[in-house]
Backbone as CSV, one residue per row, in Angstrom:
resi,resn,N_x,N_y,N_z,CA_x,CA_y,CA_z,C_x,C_y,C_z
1,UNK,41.168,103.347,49.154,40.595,104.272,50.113,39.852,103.511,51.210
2,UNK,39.594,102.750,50.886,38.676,101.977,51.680,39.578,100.878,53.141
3,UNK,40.512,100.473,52.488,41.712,100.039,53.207,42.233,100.858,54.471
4,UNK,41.980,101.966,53.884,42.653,103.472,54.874,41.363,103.214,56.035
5,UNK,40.211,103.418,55.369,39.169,103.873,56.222,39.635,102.438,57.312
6,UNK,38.996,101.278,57.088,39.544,99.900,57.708,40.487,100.075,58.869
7,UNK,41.950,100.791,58.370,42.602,100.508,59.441,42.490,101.899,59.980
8,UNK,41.631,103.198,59.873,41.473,104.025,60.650,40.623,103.722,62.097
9,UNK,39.646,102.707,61.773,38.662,102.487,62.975,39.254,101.390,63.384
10,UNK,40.097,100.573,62.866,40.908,99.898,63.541,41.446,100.315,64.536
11,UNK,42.727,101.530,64.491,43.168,102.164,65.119,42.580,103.028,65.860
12,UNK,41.202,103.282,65.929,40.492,103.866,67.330,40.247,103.450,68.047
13,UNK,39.483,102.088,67.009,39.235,101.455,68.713,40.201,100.670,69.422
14,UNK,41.394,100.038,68.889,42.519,99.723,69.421,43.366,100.676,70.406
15,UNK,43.245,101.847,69.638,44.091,102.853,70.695,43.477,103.479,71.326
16,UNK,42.567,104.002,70.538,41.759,105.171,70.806,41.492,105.074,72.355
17,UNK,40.365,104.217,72.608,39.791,103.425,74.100,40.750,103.528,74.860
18,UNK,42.130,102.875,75.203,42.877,102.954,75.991,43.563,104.244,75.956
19,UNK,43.690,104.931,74.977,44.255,106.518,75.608,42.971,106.561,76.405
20,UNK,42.036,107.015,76.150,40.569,107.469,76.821,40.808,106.949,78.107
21,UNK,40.895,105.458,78.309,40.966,105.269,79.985,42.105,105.671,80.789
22,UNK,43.480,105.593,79.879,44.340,106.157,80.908,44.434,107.611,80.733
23,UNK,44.203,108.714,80.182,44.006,110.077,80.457,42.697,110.036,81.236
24,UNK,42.111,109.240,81.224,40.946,109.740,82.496,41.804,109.366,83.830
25,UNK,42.335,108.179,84.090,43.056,107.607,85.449,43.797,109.296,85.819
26,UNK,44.594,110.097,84.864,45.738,110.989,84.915,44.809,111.663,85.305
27,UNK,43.691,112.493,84.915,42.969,113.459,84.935,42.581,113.404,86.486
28,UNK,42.221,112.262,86.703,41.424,111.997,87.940,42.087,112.455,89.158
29,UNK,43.195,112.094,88.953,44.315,112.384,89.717,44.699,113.883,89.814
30,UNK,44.355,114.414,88.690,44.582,116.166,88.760,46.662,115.802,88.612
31,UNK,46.801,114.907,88.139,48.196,114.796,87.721,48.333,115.821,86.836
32,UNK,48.021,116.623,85.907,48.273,117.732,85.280,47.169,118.802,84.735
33,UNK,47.140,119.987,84.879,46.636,121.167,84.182,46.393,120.881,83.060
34,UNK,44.757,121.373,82.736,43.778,121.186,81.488,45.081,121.670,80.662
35,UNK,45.034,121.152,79.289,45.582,121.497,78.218,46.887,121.505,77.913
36,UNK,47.813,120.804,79.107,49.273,120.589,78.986,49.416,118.926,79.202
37,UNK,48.512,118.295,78.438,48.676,117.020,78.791,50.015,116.053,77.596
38,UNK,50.424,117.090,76.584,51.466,116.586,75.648,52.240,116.907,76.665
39,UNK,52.491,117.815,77.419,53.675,118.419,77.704,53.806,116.976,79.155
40,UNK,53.012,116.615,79.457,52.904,115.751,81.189,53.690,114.344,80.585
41,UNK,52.492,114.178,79.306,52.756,112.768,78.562,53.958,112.554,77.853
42,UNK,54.709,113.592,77.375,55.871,113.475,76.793,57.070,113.423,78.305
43,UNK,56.714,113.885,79.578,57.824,113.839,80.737,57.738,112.142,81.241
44,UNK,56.567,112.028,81.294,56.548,110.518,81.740,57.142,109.543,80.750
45,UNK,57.131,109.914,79.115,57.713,108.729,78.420,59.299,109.160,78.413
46,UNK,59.674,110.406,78.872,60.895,110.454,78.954,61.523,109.906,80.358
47,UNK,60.706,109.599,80.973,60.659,109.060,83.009,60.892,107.584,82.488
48,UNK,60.511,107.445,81.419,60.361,105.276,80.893,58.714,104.821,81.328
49,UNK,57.918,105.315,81.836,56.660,104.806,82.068,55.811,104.395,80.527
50,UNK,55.027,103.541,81.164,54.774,102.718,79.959,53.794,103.727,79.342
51,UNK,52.850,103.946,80.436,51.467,105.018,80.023,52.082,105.939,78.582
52,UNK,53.068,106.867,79.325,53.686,108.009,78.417,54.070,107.824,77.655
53,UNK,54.877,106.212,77.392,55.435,105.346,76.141,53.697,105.062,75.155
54,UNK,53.215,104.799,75.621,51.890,104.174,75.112,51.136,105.804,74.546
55,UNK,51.000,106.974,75.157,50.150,107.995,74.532,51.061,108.544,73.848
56,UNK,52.290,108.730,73.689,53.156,109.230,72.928,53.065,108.952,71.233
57,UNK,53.592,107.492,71.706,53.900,106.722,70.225,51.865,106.730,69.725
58,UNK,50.915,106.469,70.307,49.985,106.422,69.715,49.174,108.095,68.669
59,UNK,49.754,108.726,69.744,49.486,110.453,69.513,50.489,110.480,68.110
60,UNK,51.855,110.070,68.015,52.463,110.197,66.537,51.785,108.864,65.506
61,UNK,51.679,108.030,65.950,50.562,107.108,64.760,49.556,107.604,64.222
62,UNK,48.341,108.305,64.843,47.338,109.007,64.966,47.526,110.319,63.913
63,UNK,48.964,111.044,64.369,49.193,112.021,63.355,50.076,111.460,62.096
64,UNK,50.453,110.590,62.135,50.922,109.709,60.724,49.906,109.584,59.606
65,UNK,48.645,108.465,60.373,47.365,108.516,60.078,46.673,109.080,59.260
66,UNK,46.581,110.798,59.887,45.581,111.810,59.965,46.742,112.643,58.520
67,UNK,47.162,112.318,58.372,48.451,112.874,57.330,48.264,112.118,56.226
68,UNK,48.389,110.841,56.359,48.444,109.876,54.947,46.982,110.015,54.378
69,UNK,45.899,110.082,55.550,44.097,110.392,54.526,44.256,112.137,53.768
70,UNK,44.743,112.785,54.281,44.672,113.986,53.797,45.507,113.727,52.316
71,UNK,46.818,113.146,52.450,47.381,112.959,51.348,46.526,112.377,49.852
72,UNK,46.272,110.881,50.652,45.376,110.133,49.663,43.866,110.867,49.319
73,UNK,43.234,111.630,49.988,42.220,112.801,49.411,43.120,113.649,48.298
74,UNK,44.198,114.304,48.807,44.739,115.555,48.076,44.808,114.475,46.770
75,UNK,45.448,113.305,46.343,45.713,112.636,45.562,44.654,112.018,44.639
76,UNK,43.249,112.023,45.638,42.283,111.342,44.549,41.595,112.564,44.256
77,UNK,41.467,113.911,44.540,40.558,115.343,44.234,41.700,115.423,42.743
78,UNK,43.010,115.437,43.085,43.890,115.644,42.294,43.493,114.818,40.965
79,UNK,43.503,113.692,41.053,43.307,112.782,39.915,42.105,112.354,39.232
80,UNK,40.880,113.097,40.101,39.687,113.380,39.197,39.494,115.068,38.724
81,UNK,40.257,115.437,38.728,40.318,117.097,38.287,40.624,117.228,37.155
């Protein structure tokens, strides 16, 4: 469990930070409407831009992530029950 936690803050501040600065650059720009920013970020990684390549694949790591701790909880509640 502890391993998980490790490479969870790993992976924030590795990714985390740089989504944060480039959705602010996008925002700034008024490049897209509050709350359709999957929908902007998924056209640009389909355009080949790196940005959209970069929040895409990090947004499915993130939910990989956020999937495998829920698992390994469901698994250790499970196995002290």
């Amino acid at each position: 469990m502890l391993i998980l936690k490790v490479i969870f803050v790993i992976f924030v501040v590795a990714v985390g930070i740089p989504c944060q600065i480039i959705d602010y650059r996008h925002r700034k720009m008024n490049a897209y409407q509050p709350g359709s920013g999957w929908s902007y970020y998924s056209r640009l990684k389909r355009e080949g831009k790196w940005e959209g390549k970069f929040m895409m694949n990090s947004a499915y790591m993130a939910l990989a992530l956020v999937l495998s701790m829920a698992g390994l909880l469901a698994a250790h509640f499970y196995h002290h029950a």
